[in-house]
N, C-alpha and C positions, 0 to 999 in steps of 0.2 A: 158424666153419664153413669159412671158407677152406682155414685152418690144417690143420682136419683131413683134407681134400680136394684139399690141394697136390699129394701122390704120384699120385693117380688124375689130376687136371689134365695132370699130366707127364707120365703113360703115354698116355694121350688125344691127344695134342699127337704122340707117337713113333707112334704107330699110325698118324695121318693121316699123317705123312710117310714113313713107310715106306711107306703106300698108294701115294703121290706117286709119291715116288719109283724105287718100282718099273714107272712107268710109262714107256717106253723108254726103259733107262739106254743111255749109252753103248756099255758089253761087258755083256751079259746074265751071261758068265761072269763077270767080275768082281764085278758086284753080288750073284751068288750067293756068291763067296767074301768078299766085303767085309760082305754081311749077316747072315751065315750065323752067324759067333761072338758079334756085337752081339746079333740076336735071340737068341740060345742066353742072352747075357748076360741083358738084359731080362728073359727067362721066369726068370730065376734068381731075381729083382729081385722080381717079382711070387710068387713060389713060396712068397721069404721072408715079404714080406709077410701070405699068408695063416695062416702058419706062426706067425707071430704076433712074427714078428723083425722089428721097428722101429727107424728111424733117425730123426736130426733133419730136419727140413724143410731146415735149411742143406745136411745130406748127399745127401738126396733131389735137392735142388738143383743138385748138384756131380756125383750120381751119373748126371745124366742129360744132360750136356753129351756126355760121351764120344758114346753113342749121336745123339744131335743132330747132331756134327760128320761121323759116321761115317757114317749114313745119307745125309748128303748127298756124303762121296765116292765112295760106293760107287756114287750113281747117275752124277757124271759120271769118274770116277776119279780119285783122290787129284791126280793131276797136273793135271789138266786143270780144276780145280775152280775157277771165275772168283773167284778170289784175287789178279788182280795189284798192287790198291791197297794191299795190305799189303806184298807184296816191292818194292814203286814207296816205300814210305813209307820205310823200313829199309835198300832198298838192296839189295834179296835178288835174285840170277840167277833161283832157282829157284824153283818155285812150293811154296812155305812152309805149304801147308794142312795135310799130313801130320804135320811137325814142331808144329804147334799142336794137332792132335787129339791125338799124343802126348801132351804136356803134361797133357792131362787125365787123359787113363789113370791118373796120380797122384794125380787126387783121391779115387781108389779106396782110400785109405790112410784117409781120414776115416772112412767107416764102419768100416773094418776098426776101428779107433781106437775107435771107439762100441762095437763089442761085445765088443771087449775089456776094456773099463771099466764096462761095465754089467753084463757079464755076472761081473764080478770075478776073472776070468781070470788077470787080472797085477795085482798091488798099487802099483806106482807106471803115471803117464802118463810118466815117460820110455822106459821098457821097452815099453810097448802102441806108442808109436811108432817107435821103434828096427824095432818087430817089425813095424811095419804097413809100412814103407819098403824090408822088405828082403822081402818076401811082393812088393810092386811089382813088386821088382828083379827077385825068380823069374817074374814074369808077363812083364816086359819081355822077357827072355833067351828063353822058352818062345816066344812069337809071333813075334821073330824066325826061330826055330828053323819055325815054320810056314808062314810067310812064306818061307823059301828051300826047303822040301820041296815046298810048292807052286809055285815056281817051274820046280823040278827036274823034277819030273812033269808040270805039262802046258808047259812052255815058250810056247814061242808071245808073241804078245802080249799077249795075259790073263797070261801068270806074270810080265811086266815090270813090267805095269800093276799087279798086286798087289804084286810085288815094290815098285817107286815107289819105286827109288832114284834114278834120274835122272841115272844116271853118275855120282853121288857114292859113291867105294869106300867111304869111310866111314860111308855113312847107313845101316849096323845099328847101330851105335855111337853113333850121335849120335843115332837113336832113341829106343834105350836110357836117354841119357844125358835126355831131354825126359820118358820118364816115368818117372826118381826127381826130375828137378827137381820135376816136380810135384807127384809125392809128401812131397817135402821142403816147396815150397810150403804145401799144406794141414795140415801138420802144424805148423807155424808160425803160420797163420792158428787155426789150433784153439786151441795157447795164448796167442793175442794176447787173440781173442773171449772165453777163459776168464780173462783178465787181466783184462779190465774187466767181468765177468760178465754177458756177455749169451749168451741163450739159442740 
């Protein structure tokens, strides 16, 4: 019963904290641009689902960290996000919460993975992941690319705050580079889990 009821749990769980946190974020405008592609995501997530396109509960899993971590920068801004025991553990200047939501954005590779293989799409799993890593890659490049449009156009301190590089020139790059690790990540853990055959 659980099992079958994990995706609905998960979406349950997103709904209450988007409620949350939509409850006086930080930049109102911010939270609208920080919320705005995650929900867009989510309803995608749910659309499938009725559609009758299934993933594994390990993918559902992974599929709903993004949203989880997002939701809550969106309400105090990526920067500002009471993260500093993790930059205090590691050593970090900067506050590290964006670079770890990144991160996830790769696990978005897993499903891709799943329906590429179930739907028999591609004949081997190295090619479904090859292909699921570099679909990441296009998603990576693209959200930067929005990420600086929208900074462009409304400027101000909402386009920094979504911006959230932090004075780091390099943090589109190093973005980037946080969600093909991750994607690289779950694609390794896919055939580890398929290595010792569990579900």
């Amino acid at each position: 019963m659980f099992k079958k009821y994990f995706p609905h749990l998960l979406l349950a769980i997103y709904v209450i904290e988007f409620i949350v946190a939509g409850i006086h974020p930080f930049s109102r405008d911010v939270w609208y641009a920080e919320n705005g592609p995650i929900f867009i995501l989510v309803a995608f997530m749910v659309f499938l689902y009725f559609k009758n396109i299934r993933f594994s509960n390990t993918a559902y899993a992974f599929m709903f960290v993004l949203p989880f971590l997002h939701t809550i920068g969106g309400h105090y801004t990526f920067e500002k996000v009471p993260f500093d025991w993790f930059g205090n553990f590691f050593g970090f200047e900067r506050n590290m919460f964006d670079r770890v939501a990144h991160f996830t954005v790769g696990f978005y590779a897993l499903p891709i993975m799943e329906y590429l293989l179930n739907r028999n799409l591609v004949a081997k799993k190295w090619i479904a992941s090859t292909y699921a890593i570099f679909t990441i890659s296009f998603v990576a490049v693209l959200y930067e690319w929005i990420e600086w449009i929208y900074a462009e156009i409304w400027g101000g301190d909402s386009g920094a705050a979504f911006l959230g590089s932090q004075g780091d020139i390099w943090d589109a790059q190093k973005d980037m580079l946080m969600d093909v690790s991750g994607a690289v990540f779950v694609v390794i853990l896919y055939f580890v889990i398929k290595r010792f055959g569990r579900k």
